[in-house]
PDBQT receptor file of N, H, CA, C and O in Angstrom, charges set to zero:
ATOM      1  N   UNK A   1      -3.674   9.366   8.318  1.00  0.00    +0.000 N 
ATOM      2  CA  UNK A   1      -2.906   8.176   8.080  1.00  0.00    +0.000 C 
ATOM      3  C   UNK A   1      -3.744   7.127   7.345  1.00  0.00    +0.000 C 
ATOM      4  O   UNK A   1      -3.407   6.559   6.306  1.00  0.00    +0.000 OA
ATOM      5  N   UNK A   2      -5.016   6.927   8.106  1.00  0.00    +0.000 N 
ATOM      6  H   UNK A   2      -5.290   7.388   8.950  1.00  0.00    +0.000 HD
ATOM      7  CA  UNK A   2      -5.409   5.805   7.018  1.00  0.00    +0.000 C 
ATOM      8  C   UNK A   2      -6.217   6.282   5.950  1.00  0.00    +0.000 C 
ATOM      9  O   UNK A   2      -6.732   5.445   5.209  1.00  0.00    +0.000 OA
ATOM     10  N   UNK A   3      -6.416   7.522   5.748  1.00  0.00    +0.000 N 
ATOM     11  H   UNK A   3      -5.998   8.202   6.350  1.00  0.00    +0.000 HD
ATOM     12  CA  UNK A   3      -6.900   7.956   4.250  1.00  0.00    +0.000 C 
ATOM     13  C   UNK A   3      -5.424   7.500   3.394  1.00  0.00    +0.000 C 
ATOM     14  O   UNK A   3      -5.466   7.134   2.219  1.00  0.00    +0.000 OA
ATOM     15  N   UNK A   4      -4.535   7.560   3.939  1.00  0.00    +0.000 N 
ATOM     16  H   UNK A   4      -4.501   7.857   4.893  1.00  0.00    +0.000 HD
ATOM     17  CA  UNK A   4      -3.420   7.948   2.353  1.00  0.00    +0.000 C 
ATOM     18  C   UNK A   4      -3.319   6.132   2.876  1.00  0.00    +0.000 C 
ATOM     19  O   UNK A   4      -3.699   5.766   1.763  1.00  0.00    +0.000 OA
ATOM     20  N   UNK A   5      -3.155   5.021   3.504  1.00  0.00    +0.000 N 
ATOM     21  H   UNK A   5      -2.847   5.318   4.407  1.00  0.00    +0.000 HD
ATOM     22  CA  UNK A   5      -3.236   4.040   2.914  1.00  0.00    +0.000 C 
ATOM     23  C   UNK A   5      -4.390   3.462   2.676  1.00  0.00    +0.000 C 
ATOM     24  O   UNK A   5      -4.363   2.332   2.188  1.00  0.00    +0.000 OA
ATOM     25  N   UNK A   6      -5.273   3.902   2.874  1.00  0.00    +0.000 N 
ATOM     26  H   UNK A   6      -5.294   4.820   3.270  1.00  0.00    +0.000 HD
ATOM     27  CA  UNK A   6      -6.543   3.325   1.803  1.00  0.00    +0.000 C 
ATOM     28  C   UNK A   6      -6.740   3.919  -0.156  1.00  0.00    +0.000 C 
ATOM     29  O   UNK A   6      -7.278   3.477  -1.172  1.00  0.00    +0.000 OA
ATOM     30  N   UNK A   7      -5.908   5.154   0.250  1.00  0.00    +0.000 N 
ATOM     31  H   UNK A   7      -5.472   5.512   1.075  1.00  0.00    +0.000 HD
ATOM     32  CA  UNK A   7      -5.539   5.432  -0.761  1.00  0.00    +0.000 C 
ATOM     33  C   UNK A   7      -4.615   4.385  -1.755  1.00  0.00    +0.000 C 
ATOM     34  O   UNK A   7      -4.992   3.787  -2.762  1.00  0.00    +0.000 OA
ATOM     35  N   UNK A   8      -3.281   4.383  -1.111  1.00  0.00    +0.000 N 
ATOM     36  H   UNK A   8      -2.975   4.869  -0.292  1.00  0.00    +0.000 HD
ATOM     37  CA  UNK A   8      -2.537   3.562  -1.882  1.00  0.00    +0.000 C 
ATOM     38  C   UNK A   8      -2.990   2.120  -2.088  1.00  0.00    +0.000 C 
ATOM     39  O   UNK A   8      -2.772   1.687  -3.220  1.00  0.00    +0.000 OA
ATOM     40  N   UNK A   9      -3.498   1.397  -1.340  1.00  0.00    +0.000 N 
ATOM     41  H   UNK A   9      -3.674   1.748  -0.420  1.00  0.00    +0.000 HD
ATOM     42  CA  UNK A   9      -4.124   0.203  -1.554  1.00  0.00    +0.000 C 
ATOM     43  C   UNK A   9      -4.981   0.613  -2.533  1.00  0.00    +0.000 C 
ATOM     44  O   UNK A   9      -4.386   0.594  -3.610  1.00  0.00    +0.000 OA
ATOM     45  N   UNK A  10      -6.321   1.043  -2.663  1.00  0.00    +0.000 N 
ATOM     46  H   UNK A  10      -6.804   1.058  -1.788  1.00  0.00    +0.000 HD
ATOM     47  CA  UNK A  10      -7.474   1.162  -3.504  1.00  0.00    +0.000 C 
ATOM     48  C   UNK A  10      -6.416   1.318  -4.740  1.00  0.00    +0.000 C 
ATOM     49  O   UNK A  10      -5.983   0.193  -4.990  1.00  0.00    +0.000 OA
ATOM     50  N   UNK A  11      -6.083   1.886  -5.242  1.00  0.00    +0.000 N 
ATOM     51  H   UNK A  11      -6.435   2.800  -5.039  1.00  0.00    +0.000 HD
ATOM     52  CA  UNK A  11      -5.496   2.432  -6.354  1.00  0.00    +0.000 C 
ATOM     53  C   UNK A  11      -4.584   1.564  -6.799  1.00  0.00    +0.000 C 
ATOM     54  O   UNK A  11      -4.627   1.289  -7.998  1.00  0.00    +0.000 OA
ATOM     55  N   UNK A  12      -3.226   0.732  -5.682  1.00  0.00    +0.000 N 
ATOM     56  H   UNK A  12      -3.191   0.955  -4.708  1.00  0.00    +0.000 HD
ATOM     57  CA  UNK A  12      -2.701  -0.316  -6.250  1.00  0.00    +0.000 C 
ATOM     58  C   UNK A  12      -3.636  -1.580  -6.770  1.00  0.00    +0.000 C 
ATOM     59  O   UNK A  12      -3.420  -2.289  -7.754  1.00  0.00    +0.000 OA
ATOM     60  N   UNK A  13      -4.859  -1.672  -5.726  1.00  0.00    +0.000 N 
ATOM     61  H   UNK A  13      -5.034  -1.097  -4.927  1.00  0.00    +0.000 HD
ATOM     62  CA  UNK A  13      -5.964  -2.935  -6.242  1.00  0.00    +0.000 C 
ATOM     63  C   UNK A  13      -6.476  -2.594  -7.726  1.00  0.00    +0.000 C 
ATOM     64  O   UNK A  13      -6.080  -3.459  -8.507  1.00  0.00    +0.000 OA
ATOM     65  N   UNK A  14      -7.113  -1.759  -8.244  1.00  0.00    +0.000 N 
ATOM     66  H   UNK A  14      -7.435  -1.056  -7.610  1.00  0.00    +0.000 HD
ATOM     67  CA  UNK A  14      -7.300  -1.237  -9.340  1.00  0.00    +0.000 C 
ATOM     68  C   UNK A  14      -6.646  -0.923 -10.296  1.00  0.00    +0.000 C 
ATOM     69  O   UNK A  14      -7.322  -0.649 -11.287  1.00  0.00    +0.000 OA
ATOM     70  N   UNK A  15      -5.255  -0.828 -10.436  1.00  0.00    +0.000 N 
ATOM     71  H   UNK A  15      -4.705  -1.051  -9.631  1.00  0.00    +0.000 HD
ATOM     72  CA  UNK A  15      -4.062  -1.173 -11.113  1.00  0.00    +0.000 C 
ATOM     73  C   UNK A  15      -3.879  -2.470 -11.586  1.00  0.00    +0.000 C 
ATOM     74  O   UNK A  15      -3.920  -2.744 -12.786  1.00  0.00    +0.000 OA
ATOM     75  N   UNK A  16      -3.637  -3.451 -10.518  1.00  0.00    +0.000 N 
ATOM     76  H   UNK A  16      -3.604  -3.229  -9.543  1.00  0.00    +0.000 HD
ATOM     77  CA  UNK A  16      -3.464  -4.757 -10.165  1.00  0.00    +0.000 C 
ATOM     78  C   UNK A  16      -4.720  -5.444 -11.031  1.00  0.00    +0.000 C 
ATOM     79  O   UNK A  16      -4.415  -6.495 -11.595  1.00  0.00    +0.000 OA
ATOM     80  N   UNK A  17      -5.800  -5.079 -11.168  1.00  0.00    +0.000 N 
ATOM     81  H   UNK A  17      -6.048  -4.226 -10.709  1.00  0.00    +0.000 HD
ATOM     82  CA  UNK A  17      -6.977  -5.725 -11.525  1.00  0.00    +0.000 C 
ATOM     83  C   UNK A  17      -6.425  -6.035 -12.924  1.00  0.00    +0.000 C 
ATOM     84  O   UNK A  17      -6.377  -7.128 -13.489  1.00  0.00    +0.000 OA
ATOM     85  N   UNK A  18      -5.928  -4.565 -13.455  1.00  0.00    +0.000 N 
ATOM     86  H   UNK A  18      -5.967  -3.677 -12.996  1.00  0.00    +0.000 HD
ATOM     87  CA  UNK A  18      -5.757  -4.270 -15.126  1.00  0.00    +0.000 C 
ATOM     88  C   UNK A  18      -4.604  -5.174 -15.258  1.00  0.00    +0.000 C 
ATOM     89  O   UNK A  18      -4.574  -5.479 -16.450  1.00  0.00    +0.000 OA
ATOM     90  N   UNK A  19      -3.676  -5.736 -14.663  1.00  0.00    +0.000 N 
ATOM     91  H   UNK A  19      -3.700  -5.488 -13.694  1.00  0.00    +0.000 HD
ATOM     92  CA  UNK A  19      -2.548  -6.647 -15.098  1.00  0.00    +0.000 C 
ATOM     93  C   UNK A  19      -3.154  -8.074 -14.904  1.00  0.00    +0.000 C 
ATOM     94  O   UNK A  19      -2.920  -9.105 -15.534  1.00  0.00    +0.000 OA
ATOM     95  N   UNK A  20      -3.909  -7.869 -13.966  1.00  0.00    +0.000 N 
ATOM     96  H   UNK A  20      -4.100  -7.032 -13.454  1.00  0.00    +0.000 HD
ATOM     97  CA  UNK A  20      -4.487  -9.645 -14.081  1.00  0.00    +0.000 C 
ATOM     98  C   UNK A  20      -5.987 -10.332 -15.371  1.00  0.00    +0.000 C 
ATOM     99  O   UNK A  20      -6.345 -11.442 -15.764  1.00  0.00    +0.000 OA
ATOM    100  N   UNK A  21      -6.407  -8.970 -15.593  1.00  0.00    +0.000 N 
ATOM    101  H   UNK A  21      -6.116  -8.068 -15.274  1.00  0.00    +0.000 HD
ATOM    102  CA  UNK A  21      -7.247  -8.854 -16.490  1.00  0.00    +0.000 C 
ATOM    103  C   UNK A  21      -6.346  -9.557 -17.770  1.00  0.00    +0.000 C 
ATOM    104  O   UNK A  21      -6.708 -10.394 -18.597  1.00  0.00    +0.000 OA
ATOM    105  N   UNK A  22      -5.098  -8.912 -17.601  1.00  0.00    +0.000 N 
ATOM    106  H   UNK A  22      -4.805  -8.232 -16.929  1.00  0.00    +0.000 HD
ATOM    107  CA  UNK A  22      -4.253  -9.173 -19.299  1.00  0.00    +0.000 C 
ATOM    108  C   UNK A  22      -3.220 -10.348 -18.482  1.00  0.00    +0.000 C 
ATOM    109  O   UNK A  22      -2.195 -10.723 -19.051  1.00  0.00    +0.000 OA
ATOM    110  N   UNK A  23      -3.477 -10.717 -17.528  1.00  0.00    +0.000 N 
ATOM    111  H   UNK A  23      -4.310 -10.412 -17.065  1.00  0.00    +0.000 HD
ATOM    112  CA  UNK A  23      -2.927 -11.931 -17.868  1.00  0.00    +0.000 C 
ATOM    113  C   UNK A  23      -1.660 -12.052 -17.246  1.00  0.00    +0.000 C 
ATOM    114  O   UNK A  23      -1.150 -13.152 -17.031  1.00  0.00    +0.000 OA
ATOM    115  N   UNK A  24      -1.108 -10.933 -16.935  1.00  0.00    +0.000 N 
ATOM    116  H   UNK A  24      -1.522 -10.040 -17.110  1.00  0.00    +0.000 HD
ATOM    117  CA  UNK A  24       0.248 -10.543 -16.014  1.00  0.00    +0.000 C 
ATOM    118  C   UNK A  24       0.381 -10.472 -14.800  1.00  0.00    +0.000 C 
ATOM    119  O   UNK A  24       0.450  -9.436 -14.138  1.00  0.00    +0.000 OA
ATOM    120  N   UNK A  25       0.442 -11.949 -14.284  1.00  0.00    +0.000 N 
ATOM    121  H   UNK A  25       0.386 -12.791 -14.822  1.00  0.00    +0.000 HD
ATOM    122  CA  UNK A  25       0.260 -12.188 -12.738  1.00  0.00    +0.000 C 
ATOM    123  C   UNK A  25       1.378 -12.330 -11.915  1.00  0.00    +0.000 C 
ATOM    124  O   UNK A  25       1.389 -12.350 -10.684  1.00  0.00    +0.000 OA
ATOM    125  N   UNK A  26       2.329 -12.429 -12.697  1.00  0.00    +0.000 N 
ATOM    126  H   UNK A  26       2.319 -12.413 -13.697  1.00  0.00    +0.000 HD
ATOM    127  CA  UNK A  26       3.602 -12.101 -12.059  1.00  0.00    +0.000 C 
ATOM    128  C   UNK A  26       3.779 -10.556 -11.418  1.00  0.00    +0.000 C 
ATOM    129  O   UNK A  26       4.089 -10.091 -10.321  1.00  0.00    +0.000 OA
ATOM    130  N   UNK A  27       3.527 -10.208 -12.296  1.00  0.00    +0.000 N 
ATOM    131  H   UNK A  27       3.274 -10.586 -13.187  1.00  0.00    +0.000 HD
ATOM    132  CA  UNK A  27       3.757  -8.347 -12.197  1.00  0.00    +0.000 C 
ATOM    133  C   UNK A  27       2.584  -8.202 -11.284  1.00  0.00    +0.000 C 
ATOM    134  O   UNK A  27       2.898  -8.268 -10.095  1.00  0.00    +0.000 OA
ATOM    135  N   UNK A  28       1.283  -8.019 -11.534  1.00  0.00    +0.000 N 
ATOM    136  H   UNK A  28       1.029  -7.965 -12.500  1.00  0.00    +0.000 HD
ATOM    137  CA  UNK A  28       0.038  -7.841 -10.420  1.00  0.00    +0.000 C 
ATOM    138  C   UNK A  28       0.777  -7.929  -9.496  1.00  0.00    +0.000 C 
ATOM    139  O   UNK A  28       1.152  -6.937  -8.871  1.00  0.00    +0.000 OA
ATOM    140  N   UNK A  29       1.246  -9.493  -9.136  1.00  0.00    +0.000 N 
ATOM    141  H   UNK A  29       0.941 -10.299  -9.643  1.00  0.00    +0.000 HD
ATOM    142  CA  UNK A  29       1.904 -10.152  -7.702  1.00  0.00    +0.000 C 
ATOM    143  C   UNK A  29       3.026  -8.921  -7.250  1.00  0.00    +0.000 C 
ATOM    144  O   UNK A  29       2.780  -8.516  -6.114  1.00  0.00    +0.000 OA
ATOM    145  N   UNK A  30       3.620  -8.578  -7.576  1.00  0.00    +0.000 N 
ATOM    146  H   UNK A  30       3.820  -8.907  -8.499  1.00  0.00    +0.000 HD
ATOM    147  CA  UNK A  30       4.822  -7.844  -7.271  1.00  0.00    +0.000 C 
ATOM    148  C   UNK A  30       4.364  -6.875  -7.314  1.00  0.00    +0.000 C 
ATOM    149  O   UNK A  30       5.335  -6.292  -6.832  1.00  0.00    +0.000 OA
ATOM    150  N   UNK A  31       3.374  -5.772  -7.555  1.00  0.00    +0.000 N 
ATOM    151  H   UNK A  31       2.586  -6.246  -7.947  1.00  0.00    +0.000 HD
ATOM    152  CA  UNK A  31       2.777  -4.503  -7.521  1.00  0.00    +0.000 C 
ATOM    153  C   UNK A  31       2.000  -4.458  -6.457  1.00  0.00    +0.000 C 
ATOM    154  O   UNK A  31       1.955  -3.417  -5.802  1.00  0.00    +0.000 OA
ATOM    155  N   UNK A  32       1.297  -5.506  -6.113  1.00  0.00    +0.000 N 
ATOM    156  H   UNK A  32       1.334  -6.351  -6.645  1.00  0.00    +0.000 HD
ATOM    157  CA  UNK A  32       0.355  -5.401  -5.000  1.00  0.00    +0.000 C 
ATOM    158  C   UNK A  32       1.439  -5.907  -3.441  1.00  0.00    +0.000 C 
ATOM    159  O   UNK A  32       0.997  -5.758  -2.302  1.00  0.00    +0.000 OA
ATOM    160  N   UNK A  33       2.555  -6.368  -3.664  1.00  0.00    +0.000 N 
ATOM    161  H   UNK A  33       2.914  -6.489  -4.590  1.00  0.00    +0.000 HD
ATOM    162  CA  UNK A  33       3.524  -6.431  -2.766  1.00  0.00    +0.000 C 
ATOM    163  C   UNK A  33       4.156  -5.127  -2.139  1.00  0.00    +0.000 C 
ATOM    164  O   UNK A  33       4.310  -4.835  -0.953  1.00  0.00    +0.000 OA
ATOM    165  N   UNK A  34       4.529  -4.315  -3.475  1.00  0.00    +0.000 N 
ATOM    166  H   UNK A  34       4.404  -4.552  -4.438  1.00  0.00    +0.000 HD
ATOM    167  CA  UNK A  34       4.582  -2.880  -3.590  1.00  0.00    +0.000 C 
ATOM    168  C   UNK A  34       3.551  -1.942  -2.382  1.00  0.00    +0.000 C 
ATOM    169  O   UNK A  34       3.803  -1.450  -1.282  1.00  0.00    +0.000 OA
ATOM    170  N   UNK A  35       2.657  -1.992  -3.002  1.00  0.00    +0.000 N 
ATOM    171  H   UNK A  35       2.452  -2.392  -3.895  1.00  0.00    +0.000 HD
ATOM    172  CA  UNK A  35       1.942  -1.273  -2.181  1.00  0.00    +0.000 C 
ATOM    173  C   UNK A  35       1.362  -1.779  -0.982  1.00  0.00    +0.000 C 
ATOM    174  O   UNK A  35       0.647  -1.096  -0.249  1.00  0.00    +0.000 OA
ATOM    175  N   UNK A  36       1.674  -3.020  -0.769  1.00  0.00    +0.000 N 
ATOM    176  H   UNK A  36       2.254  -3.575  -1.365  1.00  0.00    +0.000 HD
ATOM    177  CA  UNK A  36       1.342  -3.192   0.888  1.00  0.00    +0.000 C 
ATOM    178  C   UNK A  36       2.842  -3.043   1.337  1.00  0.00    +0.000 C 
ATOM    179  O   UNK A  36       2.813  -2.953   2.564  1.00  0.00    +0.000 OA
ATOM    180  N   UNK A  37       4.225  -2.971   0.860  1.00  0.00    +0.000 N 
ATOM    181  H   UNK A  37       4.249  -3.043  -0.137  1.00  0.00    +0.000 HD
ATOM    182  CA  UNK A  37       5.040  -2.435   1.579  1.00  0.00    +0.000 C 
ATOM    183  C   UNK A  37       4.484  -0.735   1.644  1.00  0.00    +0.000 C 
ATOM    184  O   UNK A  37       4.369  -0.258   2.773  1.00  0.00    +0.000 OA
ATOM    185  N   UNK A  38       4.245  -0.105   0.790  1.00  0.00    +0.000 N 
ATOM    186  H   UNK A  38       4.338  -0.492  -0.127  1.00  0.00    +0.000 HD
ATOM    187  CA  UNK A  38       3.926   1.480   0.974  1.00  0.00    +0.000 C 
ATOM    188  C   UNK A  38       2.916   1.757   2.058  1.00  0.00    +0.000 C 
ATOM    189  O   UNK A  38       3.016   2.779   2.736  1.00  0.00    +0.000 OA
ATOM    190  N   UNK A  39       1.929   0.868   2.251  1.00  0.00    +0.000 N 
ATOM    191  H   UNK A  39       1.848   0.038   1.700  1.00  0.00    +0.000 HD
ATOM    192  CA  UNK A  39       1.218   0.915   3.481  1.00  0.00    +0.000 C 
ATOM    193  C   UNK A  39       1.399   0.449   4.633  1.00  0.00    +0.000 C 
ATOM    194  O   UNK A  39       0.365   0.217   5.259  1.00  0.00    +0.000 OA
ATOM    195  N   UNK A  40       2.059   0.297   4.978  1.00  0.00    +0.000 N 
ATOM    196  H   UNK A  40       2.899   0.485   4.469  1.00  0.00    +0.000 HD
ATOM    197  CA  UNK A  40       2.514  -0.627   5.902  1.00  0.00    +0.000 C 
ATOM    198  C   UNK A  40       3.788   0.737   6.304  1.00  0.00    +0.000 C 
ATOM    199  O   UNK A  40       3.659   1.172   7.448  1.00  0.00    +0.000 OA
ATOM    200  N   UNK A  41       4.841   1.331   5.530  1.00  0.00    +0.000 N 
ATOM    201  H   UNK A  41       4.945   0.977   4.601  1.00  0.00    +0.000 HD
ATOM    202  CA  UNK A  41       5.386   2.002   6.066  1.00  0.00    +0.000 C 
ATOM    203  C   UNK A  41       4.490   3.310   6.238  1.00  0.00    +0.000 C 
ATOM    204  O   UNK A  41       4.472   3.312   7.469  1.00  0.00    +0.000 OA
ATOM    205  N   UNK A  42       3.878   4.211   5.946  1.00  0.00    +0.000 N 
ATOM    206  H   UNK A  42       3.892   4.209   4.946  1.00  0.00    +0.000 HD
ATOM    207  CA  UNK A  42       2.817   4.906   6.501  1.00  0.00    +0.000 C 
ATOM    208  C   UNK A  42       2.232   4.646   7.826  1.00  0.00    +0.000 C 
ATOM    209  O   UNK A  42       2.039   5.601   8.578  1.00  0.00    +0.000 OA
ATOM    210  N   UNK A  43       1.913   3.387   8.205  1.00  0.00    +0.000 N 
ATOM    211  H   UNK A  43       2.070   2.611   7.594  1.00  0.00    +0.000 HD
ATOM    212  CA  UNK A  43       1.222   2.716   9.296  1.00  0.00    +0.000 C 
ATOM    213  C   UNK A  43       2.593   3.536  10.780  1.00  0.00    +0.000 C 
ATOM    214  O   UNK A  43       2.453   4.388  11.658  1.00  0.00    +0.000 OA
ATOM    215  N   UNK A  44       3.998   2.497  10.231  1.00  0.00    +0.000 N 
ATOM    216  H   UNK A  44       4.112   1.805   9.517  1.00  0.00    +0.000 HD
ATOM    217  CA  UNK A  44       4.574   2.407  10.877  1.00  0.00    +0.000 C 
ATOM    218  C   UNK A  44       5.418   4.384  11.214  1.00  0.00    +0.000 C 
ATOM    219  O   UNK A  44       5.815   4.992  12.208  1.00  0.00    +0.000 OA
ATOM    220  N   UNK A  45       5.324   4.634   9.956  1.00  0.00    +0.000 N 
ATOM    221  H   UNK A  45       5.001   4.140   9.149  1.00  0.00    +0.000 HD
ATOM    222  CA  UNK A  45       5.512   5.887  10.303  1.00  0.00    +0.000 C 
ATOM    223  C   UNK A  45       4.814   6.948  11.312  1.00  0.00    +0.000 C 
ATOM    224  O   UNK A  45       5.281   7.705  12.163  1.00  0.00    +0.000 OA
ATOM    225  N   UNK A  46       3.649   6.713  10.909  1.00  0.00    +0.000 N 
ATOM    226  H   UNK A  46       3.270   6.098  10.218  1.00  0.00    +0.000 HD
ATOM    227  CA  UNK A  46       2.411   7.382  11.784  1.00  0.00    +0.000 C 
ATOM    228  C   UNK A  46       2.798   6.360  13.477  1.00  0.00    +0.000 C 
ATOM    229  O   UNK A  46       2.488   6.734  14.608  1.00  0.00    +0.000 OA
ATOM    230  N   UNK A  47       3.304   5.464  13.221  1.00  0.00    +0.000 N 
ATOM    231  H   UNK A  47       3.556   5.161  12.302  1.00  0.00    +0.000 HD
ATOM    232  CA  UNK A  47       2.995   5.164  14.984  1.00  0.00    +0.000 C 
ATOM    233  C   UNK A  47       4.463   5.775  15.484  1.00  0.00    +0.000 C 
ATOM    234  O   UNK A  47       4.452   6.538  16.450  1.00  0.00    +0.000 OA
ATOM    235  N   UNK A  48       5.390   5.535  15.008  1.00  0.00    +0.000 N 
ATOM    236  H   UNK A  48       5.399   4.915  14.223  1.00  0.00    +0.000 HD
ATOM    237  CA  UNK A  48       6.692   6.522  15.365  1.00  0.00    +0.000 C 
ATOM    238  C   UNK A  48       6.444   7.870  15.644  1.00  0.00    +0.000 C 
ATOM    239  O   UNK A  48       7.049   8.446  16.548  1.00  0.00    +0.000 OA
ATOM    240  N   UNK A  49       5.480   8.505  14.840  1.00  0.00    +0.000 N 
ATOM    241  H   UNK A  49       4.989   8.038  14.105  1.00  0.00    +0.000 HD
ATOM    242  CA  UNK A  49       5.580   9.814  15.316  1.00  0.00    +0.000 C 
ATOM    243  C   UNK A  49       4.468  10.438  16.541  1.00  0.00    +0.000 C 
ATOM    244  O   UNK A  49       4.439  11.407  17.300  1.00  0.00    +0.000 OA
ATOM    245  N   UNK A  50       3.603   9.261  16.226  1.00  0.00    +0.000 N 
ATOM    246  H   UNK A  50       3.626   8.473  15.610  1.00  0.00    +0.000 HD
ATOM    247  CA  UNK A  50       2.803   9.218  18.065  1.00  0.00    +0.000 C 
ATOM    248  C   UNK A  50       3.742   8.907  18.867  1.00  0.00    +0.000 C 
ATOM    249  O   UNK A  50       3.467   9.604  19.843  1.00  0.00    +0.000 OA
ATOM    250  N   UNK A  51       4.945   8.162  19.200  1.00  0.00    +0.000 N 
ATOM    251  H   UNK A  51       5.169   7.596  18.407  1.00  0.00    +0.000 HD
ATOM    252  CA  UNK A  51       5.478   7.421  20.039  1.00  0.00    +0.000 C 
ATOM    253  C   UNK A  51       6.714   8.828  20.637  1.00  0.00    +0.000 C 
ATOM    254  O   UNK A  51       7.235   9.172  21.698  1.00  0.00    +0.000 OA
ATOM    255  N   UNK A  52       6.710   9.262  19.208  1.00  0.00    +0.000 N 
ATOM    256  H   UNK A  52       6.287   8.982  18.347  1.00  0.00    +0.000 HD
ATOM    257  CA  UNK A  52       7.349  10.783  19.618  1.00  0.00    +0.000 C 
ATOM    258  C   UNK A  52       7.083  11.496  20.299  1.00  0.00    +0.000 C 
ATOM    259  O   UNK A  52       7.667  12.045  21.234  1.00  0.00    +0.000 OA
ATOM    260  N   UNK A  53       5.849  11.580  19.753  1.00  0.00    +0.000 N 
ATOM    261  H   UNK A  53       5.374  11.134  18.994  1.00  0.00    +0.000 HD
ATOM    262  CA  UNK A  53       5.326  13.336  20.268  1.00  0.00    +0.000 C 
ATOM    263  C   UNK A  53       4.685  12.724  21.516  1.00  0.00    +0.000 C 
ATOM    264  O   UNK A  53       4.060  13.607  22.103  1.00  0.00    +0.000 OA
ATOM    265  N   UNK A  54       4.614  11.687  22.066  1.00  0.00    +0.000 N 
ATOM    266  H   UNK A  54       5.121  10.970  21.589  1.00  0.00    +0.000 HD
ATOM    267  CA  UNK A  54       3.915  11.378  23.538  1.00  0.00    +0.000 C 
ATOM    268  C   UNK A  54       5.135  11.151  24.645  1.00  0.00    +0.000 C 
ATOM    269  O   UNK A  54       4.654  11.051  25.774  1.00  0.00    +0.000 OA
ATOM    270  N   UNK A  55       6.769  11.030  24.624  1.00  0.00    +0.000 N 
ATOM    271  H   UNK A  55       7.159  11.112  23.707  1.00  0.00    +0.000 HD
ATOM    272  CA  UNK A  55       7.359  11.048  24.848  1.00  0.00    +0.000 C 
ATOM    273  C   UNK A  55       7.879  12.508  25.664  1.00  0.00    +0.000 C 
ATOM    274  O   UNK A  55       9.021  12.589  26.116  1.00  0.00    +0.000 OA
TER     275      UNK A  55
């Protein structure tokens, strides 16, 4: 679980760098929103399926 969102973070940050580099901070802003929703559902996914399987 937290390899694939350190994944998606690292990779959205490094994306994000290249739009703020050129100046596109609107978009950065909304990409890096992006991917902390994508991490964040991973998080929440992974605790649902502990909450499962301990049930």
């Amino acid at each position: 679980m937290y390899e694939k969102m350190y994944c998606i973070l690292f990779n959205a940050i490094t994306d994000r760098l290249r739009e703020t580099r050129n100046m596109n901070f609107g978009r950065a802003a909304f990409l890096l929103e992006e991917a902390q929703r994508q991490a964040e559902a991973v998080y929440l996914e992974s605790a649902e399926e502990k909450t499962a399987s301990s049930s």
